[in-house]
C-alpha positions in Angstrom: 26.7 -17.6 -13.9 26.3 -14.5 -11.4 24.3 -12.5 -12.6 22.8 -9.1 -11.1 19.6 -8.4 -11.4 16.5 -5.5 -12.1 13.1 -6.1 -11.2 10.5 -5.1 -14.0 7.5 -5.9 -11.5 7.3 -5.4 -8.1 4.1 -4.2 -5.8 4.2 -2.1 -2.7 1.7 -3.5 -0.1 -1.1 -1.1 0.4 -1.5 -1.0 4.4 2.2 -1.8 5.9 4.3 0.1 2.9 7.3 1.1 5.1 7.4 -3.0 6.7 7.1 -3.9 3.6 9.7 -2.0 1.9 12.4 -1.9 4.8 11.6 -6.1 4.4 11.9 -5.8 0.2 15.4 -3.9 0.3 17.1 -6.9 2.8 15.5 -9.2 0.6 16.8 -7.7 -2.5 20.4 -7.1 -0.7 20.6 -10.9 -0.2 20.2 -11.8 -3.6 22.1 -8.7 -5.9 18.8 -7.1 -6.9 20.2 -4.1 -7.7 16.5 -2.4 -8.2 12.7 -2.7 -8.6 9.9 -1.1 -10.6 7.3 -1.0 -8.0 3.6 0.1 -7.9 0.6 -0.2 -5.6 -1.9 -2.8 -5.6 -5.3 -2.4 -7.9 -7.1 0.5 -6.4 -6.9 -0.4 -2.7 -5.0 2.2 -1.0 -6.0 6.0 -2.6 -2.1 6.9 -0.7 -0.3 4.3 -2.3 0.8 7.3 -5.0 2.4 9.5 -2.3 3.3 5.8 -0.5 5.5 5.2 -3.5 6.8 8.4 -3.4 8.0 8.3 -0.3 9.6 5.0 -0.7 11.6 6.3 -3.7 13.0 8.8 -2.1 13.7 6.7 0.9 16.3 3.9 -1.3 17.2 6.7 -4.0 18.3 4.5 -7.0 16.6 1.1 -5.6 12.8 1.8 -6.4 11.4 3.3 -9.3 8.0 4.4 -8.8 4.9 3.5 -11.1 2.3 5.4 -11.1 -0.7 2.9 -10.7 -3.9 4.0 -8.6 -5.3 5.2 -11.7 -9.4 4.7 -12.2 -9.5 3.5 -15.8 -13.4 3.9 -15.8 -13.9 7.7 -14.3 -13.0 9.8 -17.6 -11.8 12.9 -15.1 -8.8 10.7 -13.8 -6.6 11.1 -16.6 -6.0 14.7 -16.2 -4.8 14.4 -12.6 -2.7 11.2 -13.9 -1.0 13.0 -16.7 -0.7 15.9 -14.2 1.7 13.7 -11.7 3.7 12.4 -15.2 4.6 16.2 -16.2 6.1 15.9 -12.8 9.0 14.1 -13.9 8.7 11.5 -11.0 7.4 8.8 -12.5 9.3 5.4 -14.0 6.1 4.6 -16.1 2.6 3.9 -15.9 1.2 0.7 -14.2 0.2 -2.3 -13.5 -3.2 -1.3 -15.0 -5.6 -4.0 -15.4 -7.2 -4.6 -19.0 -8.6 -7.8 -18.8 -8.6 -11.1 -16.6 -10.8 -13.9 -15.2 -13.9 -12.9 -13.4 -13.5 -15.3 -10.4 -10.4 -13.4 -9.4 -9.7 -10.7 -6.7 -7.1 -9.1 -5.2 -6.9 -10.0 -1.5 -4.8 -8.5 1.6 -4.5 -8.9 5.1 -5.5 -5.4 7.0 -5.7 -5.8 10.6 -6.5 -9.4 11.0 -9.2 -8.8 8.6 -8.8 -10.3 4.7 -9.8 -7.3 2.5 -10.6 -8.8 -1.5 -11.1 -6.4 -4.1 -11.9 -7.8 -8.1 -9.4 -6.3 -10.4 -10.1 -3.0 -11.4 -10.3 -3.3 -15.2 -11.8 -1.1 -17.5 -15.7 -1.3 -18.8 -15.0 -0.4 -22.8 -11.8 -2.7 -22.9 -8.9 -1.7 -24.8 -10.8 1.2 -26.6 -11.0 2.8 -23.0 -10.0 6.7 -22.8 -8.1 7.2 -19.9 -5.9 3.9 -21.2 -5.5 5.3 -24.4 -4.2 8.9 -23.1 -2.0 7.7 -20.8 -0.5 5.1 -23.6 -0.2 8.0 -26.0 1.5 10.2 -23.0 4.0 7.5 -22.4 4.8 6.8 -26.1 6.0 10.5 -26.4 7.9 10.3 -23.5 9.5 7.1 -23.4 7.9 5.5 -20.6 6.3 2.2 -19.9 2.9 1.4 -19.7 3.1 -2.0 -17.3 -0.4 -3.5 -19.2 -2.0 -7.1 -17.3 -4.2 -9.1 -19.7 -4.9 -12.7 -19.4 -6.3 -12.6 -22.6 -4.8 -12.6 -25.7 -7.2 -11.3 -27.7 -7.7 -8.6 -25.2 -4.0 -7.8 -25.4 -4.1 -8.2 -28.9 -7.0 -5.3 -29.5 -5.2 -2.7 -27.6 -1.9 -3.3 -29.4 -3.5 -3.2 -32.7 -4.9 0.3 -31.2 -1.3 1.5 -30.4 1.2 0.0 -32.6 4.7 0.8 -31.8 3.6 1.9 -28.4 5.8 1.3 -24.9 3.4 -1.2 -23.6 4.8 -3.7 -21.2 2.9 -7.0 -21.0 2.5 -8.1 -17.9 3.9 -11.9 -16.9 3.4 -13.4 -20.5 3.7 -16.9 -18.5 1.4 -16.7 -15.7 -1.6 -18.1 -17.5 -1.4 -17.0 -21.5 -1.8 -20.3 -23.2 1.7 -21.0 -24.8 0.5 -20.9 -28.9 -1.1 -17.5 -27.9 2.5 -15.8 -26.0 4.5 -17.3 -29.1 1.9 -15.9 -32.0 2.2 -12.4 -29.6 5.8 -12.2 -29.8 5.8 -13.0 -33.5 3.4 -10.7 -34.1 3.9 -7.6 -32.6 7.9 -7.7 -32.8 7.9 -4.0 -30.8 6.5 -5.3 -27.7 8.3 -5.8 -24.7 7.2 -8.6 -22.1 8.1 -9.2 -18.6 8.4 -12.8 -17.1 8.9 -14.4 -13.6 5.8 -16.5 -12.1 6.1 -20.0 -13.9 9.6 -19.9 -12.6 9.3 -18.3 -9.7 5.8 -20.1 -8.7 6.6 -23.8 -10.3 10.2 -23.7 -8.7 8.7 -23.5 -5.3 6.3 -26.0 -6.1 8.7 -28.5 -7.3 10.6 -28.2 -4.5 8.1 -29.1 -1.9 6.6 -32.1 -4.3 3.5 -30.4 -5.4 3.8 -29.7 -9.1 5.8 -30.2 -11.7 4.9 -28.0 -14.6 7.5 -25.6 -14.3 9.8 -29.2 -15.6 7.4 -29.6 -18.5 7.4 -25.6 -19.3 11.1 -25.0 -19.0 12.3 -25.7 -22.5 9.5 -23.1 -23.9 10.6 -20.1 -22.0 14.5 -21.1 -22.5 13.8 -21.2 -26.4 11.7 -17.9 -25.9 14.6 -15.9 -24.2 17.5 -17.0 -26.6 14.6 -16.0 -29.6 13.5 -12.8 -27.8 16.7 -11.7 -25.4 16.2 -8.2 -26.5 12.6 -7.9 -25.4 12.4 -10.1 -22.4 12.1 -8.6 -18.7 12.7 -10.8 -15.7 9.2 -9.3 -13.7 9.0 -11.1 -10.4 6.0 -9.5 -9.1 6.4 -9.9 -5.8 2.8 -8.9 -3.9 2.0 -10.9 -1.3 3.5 -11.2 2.4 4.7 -15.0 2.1 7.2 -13.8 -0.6 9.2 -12.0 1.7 9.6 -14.5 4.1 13.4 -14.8 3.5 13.8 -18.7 2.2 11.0 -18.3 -0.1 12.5 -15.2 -1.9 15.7 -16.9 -1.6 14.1 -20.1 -3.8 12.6 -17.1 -6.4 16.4 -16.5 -7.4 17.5 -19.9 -6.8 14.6 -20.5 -10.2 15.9 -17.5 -11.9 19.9 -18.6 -11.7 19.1 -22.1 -12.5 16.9 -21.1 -15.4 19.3 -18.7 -17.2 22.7 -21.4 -16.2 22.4 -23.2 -19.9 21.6 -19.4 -21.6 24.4 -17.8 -23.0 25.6 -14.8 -20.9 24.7 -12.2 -23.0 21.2 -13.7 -23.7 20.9 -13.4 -19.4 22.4 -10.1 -18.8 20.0 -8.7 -21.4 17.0 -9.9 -19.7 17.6 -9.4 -16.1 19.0 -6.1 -16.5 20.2 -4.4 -20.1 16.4 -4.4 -21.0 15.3 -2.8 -18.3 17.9 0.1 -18.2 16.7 0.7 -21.8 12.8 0.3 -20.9 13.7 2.8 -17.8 16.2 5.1 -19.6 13.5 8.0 -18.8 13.8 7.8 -15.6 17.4 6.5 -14.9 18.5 9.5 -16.8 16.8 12.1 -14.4 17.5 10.1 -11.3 20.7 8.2 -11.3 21.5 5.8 -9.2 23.4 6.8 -6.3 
């Protein structure tokens, strides 16, 4: 099945954004990605807005920006972040961080030097201000809010907060137990999800003989996509340097064609690109591609 595909999730690195990007774009030649919803990284880089800026403008029609370095916890950043939306410039809102395990940080290479950060989530949870004015913002203007939650109760509090809303949850299979993603999608039947890392992670694994979980997974997500074509996003997330080396980015889409080879066609084309034109249509519309 050939198949061309839109990426719901991808991450600008926050100290070598032009490397990384010039690297991104061959990548994504190689393997008809036709284009990327891409944000910074946490709150690392204070640039990363005009970084992402520039980067759209750069590949017109191949990026499409999120607005991310966003300080959930200082009340006085929602004005300037609703300030850059009025712009027009923006695909969405995101990846903002609501909720996920207290061991983990972000980490980057700057100069030789491993910078960690923990993820910047919010104090108040899903009752936070500045999440809940930018999720009202983006409901009125048909934009997605890209949300990451590890928890489902977490998740689950903010979307009983904004019913109906444009959240995007964040890879549903990176570590969501699998009762808790199904009950979600039951649920809540007008959220959309993107999805990428089991495959994308256990396919790698597999093939250098060091898991195999993505073989015990596989007929969950299948079953999940042919229930839920219509709200599934292929997200790859793409964040860290040894993803753009070119054979392991080749093996990502080597995981995503073999995954979606038994779906039926329409089921695919849906989730690696018909839901994302609609989930972008804001955006597409004001800046076609070229």
């Amino acid at each position: 099945m050939e198949l061309a595909y839109y990426d719901s999730h991808m991450h600008l690195h926050p100290f070598r954004p032009e490397w990384w990007a010039e690297n991104l774009i061959r990548c994504m030649d190689n393997n008809n990605v036709r284009a990327g919803a891409i944000s910074g990284a946490g709150l690392f880089n204070p640039d990363d807005t005009n970084q992402l800026q520039a980067i759209a403008k750069k590949y017109p029609g191949r990026f499409l920006p999120m607005l991310s370095h966003i300080d959930l916890n200082d009340p006085g950043d929602l004005e300037r972040a609703v300030a850059l939306l009025e712009t027009g410039e923006w695909a969405g809102v995101g990846e903002l961080f609501l909720e996920a395990h207290a061991s983990t940080h972000l980490a980057f290479v700057r100069n030789g030097e491993t910078v960690k950060l923990p993820y910047p989530m919010p104090r108040d949870g899903a009752r936070n201000a500045v999440l809940g004015g930018l999720i009202r913002y983006c409901n009125a203007h048909a934009m997605p809010v890209l949300i990451h939650s590890e928890d489902a109760a977490a998740l689950e509090a903010l979307l009983a907060l904004y019913p109906e809303s444009t959240i995007l949850w964040a890879h549903c299979d990176y570590v969501t137990p699998l009762a808790d993603v199904q009950r979600i999608f039951e649920r809540y039947p007008w959220l959309t999800v993107d999805f990428g890392p089991m495959i994308r992670c256990g396919y790698w694994d597999t093939q250098n003989g060091s898991s195999r979980w993505l073989e015990t997974d596989r007929p969950f997500w299948r079953k999940l996509c042919r229930d839920f074509s219509d709200r599934l996003l292929l997200g790859s997330d793409i964040i860290l340097e040894k993803y753009l080396e070119p054979g392991r980015y080749r093996h990502v889409y080597d995981s995503y064609n073999d995954f979606f080879a038994p779906l039926d066609k329409g089921q695919a084309e849906r989730i690696v690109a018909g839901n994302f034109q609609r989930v972008f249509r804001t955006y597409l519309r004001a800046h076609p591609p070229g």
